[in-house]
N, C-alpha and C positions, 0 to 999 in steps of 0.2 A: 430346388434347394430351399429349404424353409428358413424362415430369420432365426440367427443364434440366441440361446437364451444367454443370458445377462453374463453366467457364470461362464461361459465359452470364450471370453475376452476381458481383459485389461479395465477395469471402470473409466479409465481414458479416452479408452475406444467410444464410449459413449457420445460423446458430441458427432462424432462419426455416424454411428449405426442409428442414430435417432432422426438422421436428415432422410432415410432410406425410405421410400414410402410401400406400401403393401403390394405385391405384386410379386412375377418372377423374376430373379435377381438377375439373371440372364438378358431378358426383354430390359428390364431397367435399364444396365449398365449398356447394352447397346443405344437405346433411347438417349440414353443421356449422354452417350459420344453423337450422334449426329446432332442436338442441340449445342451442346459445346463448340462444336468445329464451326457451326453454324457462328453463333455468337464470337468464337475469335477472330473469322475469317473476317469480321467487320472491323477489327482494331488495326490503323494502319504501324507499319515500322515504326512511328516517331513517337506515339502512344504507347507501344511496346517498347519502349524503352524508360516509361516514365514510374515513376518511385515516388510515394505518396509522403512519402518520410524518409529523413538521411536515416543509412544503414536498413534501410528496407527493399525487400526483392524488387526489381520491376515486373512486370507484366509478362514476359518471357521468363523470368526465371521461376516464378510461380506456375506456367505452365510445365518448365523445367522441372520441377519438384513433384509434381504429380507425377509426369514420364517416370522419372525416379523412382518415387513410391510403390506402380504399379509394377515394375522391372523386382524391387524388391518383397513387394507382398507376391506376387504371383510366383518366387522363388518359395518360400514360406509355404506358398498354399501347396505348390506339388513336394516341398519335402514333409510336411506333414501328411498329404497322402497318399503319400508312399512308406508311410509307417515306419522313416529313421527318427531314431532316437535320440539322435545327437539334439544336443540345443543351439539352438543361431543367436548368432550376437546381434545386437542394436544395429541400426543404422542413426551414425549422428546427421541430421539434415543441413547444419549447420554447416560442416567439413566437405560434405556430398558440392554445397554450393561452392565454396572457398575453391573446390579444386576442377569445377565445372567452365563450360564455356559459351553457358548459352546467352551470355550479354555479347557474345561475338556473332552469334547464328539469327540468321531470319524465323520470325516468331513460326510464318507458314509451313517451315521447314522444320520445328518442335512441333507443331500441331499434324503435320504428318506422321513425324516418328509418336506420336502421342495417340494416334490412329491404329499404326501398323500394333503397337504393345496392347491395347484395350484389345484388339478384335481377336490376338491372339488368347491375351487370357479370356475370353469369354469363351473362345474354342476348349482353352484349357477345364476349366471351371463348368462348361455343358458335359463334361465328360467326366466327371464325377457322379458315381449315384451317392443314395440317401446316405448307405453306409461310410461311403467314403469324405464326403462331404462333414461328417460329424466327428471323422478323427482331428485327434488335437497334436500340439508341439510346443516345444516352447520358442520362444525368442522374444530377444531384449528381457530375458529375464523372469516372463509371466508366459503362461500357456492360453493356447487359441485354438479354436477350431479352424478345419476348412472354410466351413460355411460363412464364420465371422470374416475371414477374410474379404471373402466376398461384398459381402456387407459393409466391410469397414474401405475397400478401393471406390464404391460407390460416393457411400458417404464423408469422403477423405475429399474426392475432384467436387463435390458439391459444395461443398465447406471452403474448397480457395477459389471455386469461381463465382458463391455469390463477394465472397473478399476483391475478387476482383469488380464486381458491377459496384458494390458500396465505398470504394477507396477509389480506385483506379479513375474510373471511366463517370 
């Protein structure tokens, strides 16, 4: 699956898809679940719960938020390639959190369920060809490719966990 060009996503998306570094987006987003899990696995519970700033996630819910994210891109990525037309609404992250519970869950037990979601979408996402990979849809309003998708789940979990090494930890 080749990197999306510019117009395939949201100019948003940008801070995203520019963390992505060259290679196949499959090998990467696996790469970068065994690094990650690695790097959580060293934060204990009492760390995982710390907030760099009032009204700011902790450590778990930031991991929370990814899970999230890739729960709802990987939803996106197969209804766009499956060529419905319908358009998908926003996902506010803000509400997602509000009505979440992972300030109650052990972070080991999000980084699992943050496990089981990546490996399935990358099962997903390997099973895409060229063609398919390049269909577009809309949601939140702007149209995306597959591939962006892709792209943007990578560069989305690398975007909150260097937030986590530079605030957090």
């Amino acid at each position: 699956m080749n990197r999306p060009e510019k117009n395939e996503y949201a100019e948003y998306y940008e801070t995203y898809v520019s963390l992505v570094p060259a290679g196949d987006i499959c090998t990467i987003l696996t790469e970068q679940l065994n690094t990650s899990l690695k790097f959580l696995a060293e934060i204990d519970e009492h760390k995982a719960n710390f907030r760099y700033a009032k009204g700011k996630w902790s450590v778990k819910e930031v991991v929370g938020h990814i899970v999230d994210c890739e729960r709802v891109f990987a939803y996106r990525a197969l209804w766009f390639a499956r060529n419905d037309p319908q358009p998908l609404p926003s996902m506010d992250q803000d509400d997602f959190m509000t009505f979440s519970n992972f300030a109650d869950r052990q972070l080991k037990d999000i980084c699992a369920e943050f496990s089981h979601v990546r490996q399935s979408n990358i099962i997903l996402l390997n099973s895409f060809n060229d063609e398919i990979s390049r269909r577009k849809g809309k949601a939140s309003g702007t149209e995306m490719s597959v591939r962006a998708i892709a792209y943007i789940l990578a560069g989305h979990e690398r975007h909150h966990l260097n937030i986590i090494k530079e605030r957090y930890i």
